[in-house]
N, CA and C atoms as a LAMMPS dump frame, in Angstrom:
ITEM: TIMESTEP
0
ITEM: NUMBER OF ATOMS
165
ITEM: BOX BOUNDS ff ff ff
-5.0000000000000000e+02 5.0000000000000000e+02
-5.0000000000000000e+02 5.0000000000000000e+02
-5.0000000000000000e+02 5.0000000000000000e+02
ITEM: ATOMS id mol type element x y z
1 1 1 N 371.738 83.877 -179.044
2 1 2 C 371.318 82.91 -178.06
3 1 3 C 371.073 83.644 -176.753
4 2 1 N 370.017 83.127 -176.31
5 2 2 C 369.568 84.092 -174.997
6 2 3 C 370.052 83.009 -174.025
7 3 1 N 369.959 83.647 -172.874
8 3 2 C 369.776 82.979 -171.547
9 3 3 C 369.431 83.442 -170.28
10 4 1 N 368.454 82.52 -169.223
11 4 2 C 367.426 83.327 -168.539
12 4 3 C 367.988 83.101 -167.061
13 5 1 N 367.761 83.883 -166.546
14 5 2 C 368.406 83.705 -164.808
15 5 3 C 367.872 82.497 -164.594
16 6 1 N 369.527 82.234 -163.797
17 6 2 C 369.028 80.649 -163.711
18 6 3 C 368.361 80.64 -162.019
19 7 1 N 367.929 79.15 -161.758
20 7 2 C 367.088 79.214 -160.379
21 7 3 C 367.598 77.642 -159.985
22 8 1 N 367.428 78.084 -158.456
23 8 2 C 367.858 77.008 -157.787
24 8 3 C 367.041 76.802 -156.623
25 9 1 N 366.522 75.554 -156.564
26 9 2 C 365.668 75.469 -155.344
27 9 3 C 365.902 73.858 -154.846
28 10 1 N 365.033 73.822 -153.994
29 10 2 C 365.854 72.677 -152.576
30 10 3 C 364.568 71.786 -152.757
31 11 1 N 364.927 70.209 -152.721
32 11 2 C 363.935 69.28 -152.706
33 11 3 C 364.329 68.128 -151.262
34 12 1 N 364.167 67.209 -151.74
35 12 2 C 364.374 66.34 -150.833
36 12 3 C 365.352 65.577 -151.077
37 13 1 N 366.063 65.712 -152.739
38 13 2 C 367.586 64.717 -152.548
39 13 3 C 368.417 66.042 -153.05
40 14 1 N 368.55 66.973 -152.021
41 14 2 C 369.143 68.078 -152.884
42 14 3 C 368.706 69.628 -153.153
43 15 1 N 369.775 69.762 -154.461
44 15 2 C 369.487 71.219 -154.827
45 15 3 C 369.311 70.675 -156.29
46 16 1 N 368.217 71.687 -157.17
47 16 2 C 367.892 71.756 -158.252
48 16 3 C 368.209 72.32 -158.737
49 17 1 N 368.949 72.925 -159.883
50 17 2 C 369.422 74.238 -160.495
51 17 3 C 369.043 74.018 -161.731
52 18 1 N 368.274 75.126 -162.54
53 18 2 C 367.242 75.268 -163.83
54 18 3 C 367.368 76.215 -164.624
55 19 1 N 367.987 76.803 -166.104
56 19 2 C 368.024 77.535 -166.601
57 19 3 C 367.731 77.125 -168.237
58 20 1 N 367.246 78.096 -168.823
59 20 2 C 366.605 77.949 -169.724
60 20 3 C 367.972 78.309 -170.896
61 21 1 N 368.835 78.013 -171.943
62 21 2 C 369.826 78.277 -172.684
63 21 3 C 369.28 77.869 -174.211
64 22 1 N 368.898 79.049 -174.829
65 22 2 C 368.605 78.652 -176.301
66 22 3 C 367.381 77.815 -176.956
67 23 1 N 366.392 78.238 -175.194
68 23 2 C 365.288 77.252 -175.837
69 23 3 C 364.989 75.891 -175.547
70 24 1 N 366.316 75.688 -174.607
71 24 2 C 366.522 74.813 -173.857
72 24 3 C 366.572 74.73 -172.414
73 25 1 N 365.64 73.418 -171.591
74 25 2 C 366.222 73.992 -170.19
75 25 3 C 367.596 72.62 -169.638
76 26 1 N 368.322 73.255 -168.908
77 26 2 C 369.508 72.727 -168.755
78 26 3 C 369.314 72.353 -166.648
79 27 1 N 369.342 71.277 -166.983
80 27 2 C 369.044 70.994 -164.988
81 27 3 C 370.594 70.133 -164.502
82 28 1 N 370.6 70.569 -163.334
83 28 2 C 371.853 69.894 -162.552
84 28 3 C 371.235 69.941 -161.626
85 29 1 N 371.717 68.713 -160.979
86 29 2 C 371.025 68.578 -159.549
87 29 3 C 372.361 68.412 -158.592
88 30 1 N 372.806 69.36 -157.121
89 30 2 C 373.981 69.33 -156.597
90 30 3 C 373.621 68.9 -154.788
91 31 1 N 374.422 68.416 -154.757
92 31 2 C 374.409 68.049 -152.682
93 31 3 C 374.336 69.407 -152.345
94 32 1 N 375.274 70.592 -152.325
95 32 2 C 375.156 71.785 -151.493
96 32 3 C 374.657 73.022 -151.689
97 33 1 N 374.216 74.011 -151.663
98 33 2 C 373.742 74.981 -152.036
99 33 3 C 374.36 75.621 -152.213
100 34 1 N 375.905 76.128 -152.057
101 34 2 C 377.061 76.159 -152.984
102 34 3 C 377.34 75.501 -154.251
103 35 1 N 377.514 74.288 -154.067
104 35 2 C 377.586 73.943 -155.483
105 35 3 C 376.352 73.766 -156.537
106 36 1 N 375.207 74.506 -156.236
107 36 2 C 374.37 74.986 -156.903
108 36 3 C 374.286 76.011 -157.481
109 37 1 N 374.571 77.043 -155.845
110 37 2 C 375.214 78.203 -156.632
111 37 3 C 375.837 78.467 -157.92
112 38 1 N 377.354 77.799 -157.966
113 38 2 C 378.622 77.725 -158.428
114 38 3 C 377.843 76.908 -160.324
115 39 1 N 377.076 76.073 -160.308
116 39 2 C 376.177 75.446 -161.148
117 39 3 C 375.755 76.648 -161.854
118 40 1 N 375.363 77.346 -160.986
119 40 2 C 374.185 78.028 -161.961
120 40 3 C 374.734 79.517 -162.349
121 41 1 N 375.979 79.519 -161.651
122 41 2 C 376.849 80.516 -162.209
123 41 3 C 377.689 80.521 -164.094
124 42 1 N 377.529 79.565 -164.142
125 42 2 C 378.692 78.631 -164.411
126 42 3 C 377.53 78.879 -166.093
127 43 1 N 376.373 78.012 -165.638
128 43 2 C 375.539 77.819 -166.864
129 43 3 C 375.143 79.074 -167.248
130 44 1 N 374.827 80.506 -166.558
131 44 2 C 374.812 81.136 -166.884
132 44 3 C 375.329 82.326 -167.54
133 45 1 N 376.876 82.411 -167.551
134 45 2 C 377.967 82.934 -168.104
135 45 3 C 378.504 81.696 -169.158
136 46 1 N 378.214 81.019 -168.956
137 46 2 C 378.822 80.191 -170.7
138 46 3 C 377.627 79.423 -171.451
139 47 1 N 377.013 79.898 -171.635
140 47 2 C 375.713 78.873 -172.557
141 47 3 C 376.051 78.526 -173.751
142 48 1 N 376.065 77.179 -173.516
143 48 2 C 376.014 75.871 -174.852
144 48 3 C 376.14 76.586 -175.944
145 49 1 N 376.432 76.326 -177.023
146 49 2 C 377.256 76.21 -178.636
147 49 3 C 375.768 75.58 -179.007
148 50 1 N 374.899 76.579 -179.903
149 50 2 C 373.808 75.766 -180.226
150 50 3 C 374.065 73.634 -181.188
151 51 1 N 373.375 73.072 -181.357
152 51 2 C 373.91 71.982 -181.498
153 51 3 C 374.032 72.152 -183.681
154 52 1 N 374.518 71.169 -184.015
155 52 2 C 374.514 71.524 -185.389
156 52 3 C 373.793 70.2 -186.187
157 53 1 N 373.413 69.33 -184.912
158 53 2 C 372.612 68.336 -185.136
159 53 3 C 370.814 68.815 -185.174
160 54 1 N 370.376 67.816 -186.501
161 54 2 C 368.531 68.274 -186.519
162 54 3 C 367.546 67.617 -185.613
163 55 1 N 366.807 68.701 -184.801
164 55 2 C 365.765 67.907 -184.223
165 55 3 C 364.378 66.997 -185.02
């Protein structure tokens, strides 16, 4: 399972944080740019358990 630097960028209700995990992209949206940070730390040192359910 791969996973791609994650990214975080600033809108108008917020912070966006975007990383791609297994083919998947995984979004959180946070009030501070710390806890975006901390988000995208987070998703990027532990990526998801692929699922064992069929698409």
């Amino acid at each position: 399972m791969t996973t791609d630097t994650p990214a975080w960028t600033r809108d108008n209700e917020g912070w966006l944080v975007r990383v791609k995990v297994g083919g998947r992209i995984q979004e959180v949206r946070c009030t501070t740019e710390s806890q975006a940070r901390y988000f995208a730390t987070v998703l990027a040192m532990n990526p998801s358990k692929p699922s064992k359910l069929r698409n």
